[in-house]
VOGU-3710 file (C-alpha; in Angstrom, 3 decimals, decimal comma):
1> xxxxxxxxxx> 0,000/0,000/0,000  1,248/3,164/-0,805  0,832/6,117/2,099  -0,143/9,625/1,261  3,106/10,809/2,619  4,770/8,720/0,091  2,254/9,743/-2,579  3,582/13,895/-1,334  7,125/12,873/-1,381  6,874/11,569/-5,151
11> xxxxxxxxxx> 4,917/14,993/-6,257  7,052/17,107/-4,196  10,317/15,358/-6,217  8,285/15,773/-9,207  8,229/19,360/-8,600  11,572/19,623/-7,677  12,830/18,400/-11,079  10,239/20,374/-13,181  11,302/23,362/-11,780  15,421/22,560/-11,990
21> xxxxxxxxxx> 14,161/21,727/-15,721  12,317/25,038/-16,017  9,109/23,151/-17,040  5,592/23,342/-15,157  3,916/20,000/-14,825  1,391/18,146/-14,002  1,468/14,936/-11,536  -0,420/12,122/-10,957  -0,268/9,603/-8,146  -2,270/6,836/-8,515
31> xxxxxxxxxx> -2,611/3,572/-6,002  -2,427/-0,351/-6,917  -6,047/0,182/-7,699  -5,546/2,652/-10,467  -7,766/5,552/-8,058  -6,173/9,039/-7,958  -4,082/8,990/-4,355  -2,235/12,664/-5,105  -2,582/15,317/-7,962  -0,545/18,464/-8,569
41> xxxxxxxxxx> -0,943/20,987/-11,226  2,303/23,398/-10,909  1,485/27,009/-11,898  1,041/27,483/-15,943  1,258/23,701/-16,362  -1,183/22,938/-19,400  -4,806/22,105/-18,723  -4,996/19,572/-21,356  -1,708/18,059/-20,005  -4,285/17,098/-16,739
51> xxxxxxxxxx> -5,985/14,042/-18,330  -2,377/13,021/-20,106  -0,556/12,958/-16,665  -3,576/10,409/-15,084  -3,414/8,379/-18,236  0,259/7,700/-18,229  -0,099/6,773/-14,635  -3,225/4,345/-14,987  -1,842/2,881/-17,776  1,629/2,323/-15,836
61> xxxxxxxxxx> -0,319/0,588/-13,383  -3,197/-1,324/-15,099  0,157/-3,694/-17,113  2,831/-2,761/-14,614  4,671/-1,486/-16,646  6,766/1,825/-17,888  4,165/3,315/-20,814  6,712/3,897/-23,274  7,914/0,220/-23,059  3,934/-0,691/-23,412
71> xxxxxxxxxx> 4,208/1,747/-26,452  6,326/-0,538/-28,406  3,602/-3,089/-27,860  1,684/-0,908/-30,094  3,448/-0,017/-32,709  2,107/-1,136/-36,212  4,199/-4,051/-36,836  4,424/-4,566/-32,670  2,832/-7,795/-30,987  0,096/-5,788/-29,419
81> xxxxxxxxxx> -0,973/-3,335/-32,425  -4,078/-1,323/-30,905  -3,544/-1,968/-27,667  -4,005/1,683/-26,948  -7,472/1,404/-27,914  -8,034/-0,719/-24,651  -9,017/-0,288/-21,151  -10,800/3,040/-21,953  -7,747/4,111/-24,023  -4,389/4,120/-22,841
91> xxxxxxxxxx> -1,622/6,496/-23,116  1,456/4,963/-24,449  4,469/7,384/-24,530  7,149/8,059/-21,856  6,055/9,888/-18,190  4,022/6,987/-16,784  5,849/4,473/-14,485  4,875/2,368/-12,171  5,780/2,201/-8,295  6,649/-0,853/-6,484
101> xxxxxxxxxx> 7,477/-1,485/-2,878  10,717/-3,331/-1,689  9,451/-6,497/-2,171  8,860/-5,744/-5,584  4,979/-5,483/-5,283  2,799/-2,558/-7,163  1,685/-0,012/-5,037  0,912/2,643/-7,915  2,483/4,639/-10,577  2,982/8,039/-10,980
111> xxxxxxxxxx> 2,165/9,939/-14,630  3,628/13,204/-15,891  2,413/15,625/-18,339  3,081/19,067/-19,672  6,835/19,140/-21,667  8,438/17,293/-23,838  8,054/13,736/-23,882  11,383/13,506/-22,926  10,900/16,243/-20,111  8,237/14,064/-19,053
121> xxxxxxxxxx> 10,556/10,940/-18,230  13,158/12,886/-17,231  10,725/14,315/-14,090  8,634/11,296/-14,029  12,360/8,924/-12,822  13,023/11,815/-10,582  9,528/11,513/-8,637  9,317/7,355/-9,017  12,768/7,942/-6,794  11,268/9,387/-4,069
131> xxx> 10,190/6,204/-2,919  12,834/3,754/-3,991  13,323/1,203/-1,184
//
């Protein structure tokens, strides 16, 4: 189970790096369950960015896995073409991993939206790190 002070520490971290970056974000925290635990929308961050940053983290936690690696599931060609069409629609590019405990159990993922998608990862590592055990 992930606590809400963890869920704080991973959008505080977040933060930190956005702002290091110079980008404003937005962060989800979602539980095992794929329900919202902790939200943050830093100052300017894009509104349409809002829905992006829960995606990446449901989808993170619904296969347990990073969403650009589930992304290469479906790429034409890729084993899992339209998988993205799934599960309500999933959002399969980089900012989405998931969060496990030190027994390597899921307790939730964390999703970030609002730069580049590389900006994304680049924050979204930095908050998953928070809670590294």
């Amino acid at each position: 189970m992930m606590t809400i002070d963890e869920a704080r520490r991973i959008i505080a971290a977040g933060e930190a790096r956005a702002e290091e970056i110079g980008i404003a974000v937005n962060i989800a925290v979602l539980d095992a369950g794929a329900h919202l635990k902790a939200f943050a929308r830093m100052d300017s961050a894009l509104l349409g960015s809002i829905d992006i940053a829960i995606g990446k983290a449901r989808t993170a936690v619904l296969f347990s896995m990073r969403t650009e690696a589930i992304g290469e599931f479906c790429k034409p060609g890729g084993t899992s073409f339209g998988l993205e069409q799934t599960n309500g629609g999933l959002v399969v590019f980089a900012g989405g991993i998931p969060l496990t405990n030190g027994n390597g159990v899921l307790i939730g993922a964390v999703g970030i939206s609002g730069g580049a998608v590389s900006q994304d990862l680049d924050i979204a590592q930095a908050a998953a790190a928070a809670i590294a055990r």
